[in-house]
Structures are given as C-alpha cells and as structure tokens.
C-alpha positions in Angstrom: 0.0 0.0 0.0 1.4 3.1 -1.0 1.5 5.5 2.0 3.6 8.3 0.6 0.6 11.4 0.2 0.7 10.8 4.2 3.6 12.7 4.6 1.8 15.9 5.3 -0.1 15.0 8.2 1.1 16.3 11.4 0.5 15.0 14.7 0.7 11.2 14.4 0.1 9.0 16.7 -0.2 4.9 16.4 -1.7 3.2 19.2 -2.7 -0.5 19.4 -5.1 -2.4 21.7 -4.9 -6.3 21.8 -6.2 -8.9 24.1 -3.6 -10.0 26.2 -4.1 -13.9 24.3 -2.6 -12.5 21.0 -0.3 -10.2 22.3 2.9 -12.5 20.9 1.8 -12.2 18.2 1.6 -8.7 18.0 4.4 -8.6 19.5 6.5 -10.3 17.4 5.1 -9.2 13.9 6.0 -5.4 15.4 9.5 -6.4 15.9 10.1 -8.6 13.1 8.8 -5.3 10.9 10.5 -2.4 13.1 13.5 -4.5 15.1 12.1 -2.7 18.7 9.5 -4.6 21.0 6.5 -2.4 21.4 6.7 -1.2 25.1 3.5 -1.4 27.1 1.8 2.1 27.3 3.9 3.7 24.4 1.0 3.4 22.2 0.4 -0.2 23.3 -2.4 -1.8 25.5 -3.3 -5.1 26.4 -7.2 -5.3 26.4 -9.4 -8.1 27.5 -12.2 -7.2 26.0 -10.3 -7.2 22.3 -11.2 -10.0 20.0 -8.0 -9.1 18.1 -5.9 -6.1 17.3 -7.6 -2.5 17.5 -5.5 -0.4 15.9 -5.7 3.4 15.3 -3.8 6.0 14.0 -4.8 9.7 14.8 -3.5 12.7 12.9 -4.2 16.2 11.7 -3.4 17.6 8.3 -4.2 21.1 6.7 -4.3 19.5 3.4 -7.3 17.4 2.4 -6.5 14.1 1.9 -9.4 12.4 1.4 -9.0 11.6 -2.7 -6.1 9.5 -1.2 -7.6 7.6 1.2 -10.3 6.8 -0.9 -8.1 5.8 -3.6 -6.4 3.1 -1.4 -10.3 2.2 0.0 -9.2 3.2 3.7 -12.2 5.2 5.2 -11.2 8.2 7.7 -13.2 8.9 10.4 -13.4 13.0 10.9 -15.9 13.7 13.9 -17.6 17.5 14.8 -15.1 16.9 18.0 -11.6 16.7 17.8 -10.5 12.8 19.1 -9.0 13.7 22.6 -9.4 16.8 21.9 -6.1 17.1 20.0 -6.7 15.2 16.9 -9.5 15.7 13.8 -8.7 12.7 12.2 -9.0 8.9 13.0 -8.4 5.6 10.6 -8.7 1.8 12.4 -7.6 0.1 9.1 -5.0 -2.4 9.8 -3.2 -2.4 6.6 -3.3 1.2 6.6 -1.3 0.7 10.1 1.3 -2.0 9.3 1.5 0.3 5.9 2.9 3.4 8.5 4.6 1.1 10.2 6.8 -0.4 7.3 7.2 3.2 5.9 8.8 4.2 9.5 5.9 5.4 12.3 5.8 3.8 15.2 3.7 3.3 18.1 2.8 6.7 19.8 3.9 9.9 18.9 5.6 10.4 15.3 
C-alpha cells in the first residue's frame, strides 16, 4: 500500500489495543517489521475485552487528503469533535497501520 501522500499530516500517533491472548503475536510481527519490542503504554495496551488487534492512528493535516484515502479504499473517520481533543482525524484500518509502520511510524507519537 502506498503511504507516501501521508507525509503531510502532522501529529501522528499509532496506538494498538490487543487482548492479552494475541499479544505475541503482535508482539512479534511489530519487531520482526520495526527490530524494537513495542513497550507497554507507548501506544500499546493489552485489552481483555479485544477480540484481536484494535489499531488506530490519529493525525491532523491542513491538506485534504481524502481523494487518497479513498483511492487506497481506507475510510477516515473525521468527527464534529476533535478525538481527545487534539486530533481531527482517525483511521482503524490495519493495513493502513502496518502500511505506516513499514514506511517508519511507530507506536505513539511520530
């Protein structure tokens, strides 16, 4: 997936929620892509409510970048109130996150 019109957003962050029964292998497909085990609370949560991995990345961007997302069939959540209050933008698309991930973002702040 080609990731490269996301360069413009600002304020990145990647967080992940999993249920603590599939954390290895979260775990382990984070540092087999990145070579750094994800660190508990950098972005990282074990959940046991999660069926599987919840991912999310947050961002803001001044350009509109919705042609893009649409042209790579990721949908963008954008609410009337900013996500924590910080962020306008939202996208729970897990190839969209592994995408970031193997382009260089990592969990948290970016």
């Amino acid at each position: 997936m080609n990731t490269a019109f996301f360069n413009v957003a600002t304020d990145v962050v990647l967080e992940v929620e999993v249920n603590p029964s599939g954390a290895g292998r979260f775990e382990a497909q984070y540092q087999a892509k990145t070579g750094e085990s994800p660190e508990l609370g950098v972005g990282y949560q074990h959940q046991e409510n999660k069926w599987g991995q919840e991912v999310r990345v947050y961002f803001n961007s001044d350009v509109d970048l919705s042609d893009e997302f649409t042209s790579i069939d990721v949908y963008v959540e954008q609410g009337t109130r900013p996500y924590r209050q910080r962020w306008v933008y939202r996208v729970n698309d897990r190839e969209f996150f592994w995408a970031l991930v193997d382009d260089g973002y990592r969990l948290g702040e970016n």
